[in-house]
C-alpha positions, 0 to 999 in steps of 0.5 A, a space after each residue: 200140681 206138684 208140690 211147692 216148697 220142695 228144695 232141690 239136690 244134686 243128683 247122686 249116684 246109687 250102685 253106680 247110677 246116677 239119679 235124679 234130684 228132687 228140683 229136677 223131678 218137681 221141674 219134669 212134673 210141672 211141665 207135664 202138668 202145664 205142658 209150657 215152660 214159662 207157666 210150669 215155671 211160675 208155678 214153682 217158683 223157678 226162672 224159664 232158664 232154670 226150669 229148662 235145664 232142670 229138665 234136660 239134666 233129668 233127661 241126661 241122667 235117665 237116657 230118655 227124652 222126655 219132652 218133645 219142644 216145638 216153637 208153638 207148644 211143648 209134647 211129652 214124648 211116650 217115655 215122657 207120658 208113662 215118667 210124669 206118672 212115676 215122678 208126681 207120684 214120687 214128689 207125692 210121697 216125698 211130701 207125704 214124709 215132710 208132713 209126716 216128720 212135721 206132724 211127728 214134730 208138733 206136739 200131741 199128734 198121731 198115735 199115743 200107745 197108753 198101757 193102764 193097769 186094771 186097778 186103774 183103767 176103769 176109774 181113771 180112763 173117763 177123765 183121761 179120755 175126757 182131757 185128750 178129747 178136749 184138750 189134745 182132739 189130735 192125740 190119737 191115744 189107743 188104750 191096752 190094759 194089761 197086768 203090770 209085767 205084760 205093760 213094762 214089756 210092752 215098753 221096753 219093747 216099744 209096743 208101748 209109748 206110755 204106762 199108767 200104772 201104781 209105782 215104783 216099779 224099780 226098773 231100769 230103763 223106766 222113769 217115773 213121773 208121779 201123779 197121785 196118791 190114794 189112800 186104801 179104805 177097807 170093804 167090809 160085808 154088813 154087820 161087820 165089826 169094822 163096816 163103816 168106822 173111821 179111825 181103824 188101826 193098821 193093826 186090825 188087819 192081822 186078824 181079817 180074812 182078807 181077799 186078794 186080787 190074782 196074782 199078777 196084780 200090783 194091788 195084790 202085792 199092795 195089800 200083802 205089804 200093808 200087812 206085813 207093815 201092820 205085823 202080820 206074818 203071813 196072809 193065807 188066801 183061800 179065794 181070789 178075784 181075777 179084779 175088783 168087781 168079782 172081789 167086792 162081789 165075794 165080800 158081799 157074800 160074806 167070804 171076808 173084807 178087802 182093800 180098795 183104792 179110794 178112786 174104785 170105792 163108788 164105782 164098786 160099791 154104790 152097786 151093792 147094799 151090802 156092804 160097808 167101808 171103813 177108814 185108817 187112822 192117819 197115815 192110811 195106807 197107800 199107793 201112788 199113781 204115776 205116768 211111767 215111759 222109757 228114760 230118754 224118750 223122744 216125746 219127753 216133755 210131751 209126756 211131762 206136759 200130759 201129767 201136768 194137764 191130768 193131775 188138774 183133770 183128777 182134782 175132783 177124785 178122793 187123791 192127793 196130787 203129787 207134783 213130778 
């Protein structure tokens, strides 16, 4: 049956042609399908007089007949045949659009294109997941990890509707909407001088042998800050880790000490004996965790309304929640 509840329009013309109007179309099919114009009629919801106009403009405007009326019963004509197909068909894709657009207007629908840094994705995606699974079962979220510079093109670009990410970032174009912030703990092998003290000065930091992440990394670039903020002039790297895995591993094995979120530190260490955390003295060094998406967004408040239901959802983990 055609679609009820779709509105008519005049006929317009396209390259000199005029064209049939939707009311017309929904007409023509309904009488294809009831083959009698009073119960094609009751069917849409448009008088007999009406309905039977509306079929004899489409008939004008195409230059086929299209119905064959008797007094008994109506017949399509062979032209009437091969068109109904093409007009269902038609009337069936332009529901499909208003379905669409309705979906695209109700919120947490379709797709969501999330980019998440690796610092993050592991320890954080679990209870992303978690939340659109219970809260938001319609969101269709697809999930990239990627490197901070390949997530913000991925933005500017539109591959990407949405960052999660450490901030700021500075960008024009982008806006922030806060999440967290986490403080840095410092990984260190056993028997190490530092392994398991609370209270560390900042300063202690300018005579370790610090591994870094690649370059690439945000958080690479967040430790090498902390120690510029703690005095120290430079930080000489001999070894690197592609992510934090691979880093804890090195340190393990004795190579030296690194920095870890507070959000990575179970999941990388409880894995390994072998090694120790320490803690800053107050205030410990940082990182803040934010949602980012492009500034003027159509899905705006959408976005506003996830960090709000996620900053809730991340109560549980070692951060400090950050209201937007």
């Amino acid at each position: 049956m055609a679609r009820a509840g779709i509105t008519g329009v005049t006929g317009t013309k396209a390259h000199g042609r005029r064209q049939p109007s939707l009311s017309q179309l929904r007409a023509f099919a309904a009488v294809a399908e009831h083959l009698h114009f009073r119960d094609a009629a009751a069917a849409i919801g448009m008088s007999q007089p009406a309905l039977s106009g509306a079929v004899a403009a489409l008939e004008e405007t195409l230059g086929v007949t299209l119905v064959e009326r008797t007094t008994r019963k109506v017949l399509l004509s062979p032209a009437g045949e091969r068109l109904a197909v093409r007009a269902k068909a038609v009337l069936a894709e332009v529901g499909a659009l208003l379905e669409e657009a309705a979906a695209v207007r109700a919120p947490f629908t379709g797709a969501l294109r999330l980019g998440v840094i690796p610092t993050v994705a592991p320890y954080l995606l679990p209870t992303v997941l978690g939340l659109v699974h219970e809260r938001y079962p319609s969101l269709d979220l697809q999930v990239h990890e990627e490197q901070t510079a390949g997530l913000l093109d991925g933005l500017a670009t539109g591959r990407l509707d949405l960052l999660l990410l450490a901030v700021p970032l500075g960008v024009p174009g982008v806006a922030e909407i806060p999440l967290y912030d986490e403080d840095f703990v410092l990984v260190t092998p056993l028997g190490h001088p530092l392994g398991g003290r609370e209270g560390i000065p900042r300063a202690a930091l300018r005579e370790l042998n610090l591994l870094l992440l690649d370059e690439g990394h945000c958080l690479r670039d967040q430790a090498l800050d902390i120690c510029r903020e703690a005095g120290r002039a430079d930080a000489p790297v001999t070894t690197t880790a592609a992510g934090l895995a691979t880093l804890v591993q090195l340190v393990a094995g004795g190579l030296g000490v690194t920095l870890l979120p507070r959000t990575a530190l179970t999941v990388e260490t409880s894995r390994n004996g072998s090694l120790l955390t320490g803690y800053f003295a107050d205030p410990a060094p940082t990182r803040r965790v934010a949602l980012a998406m492009r500034t003027g967004a159509a899905r705006a408040a959408e976005y506003t309304e996830l960090a709000a239901a996620l900053r809730e959802a991340l109560r549980p983990l070692p951060v400090r929640l950050v209201r937007g």
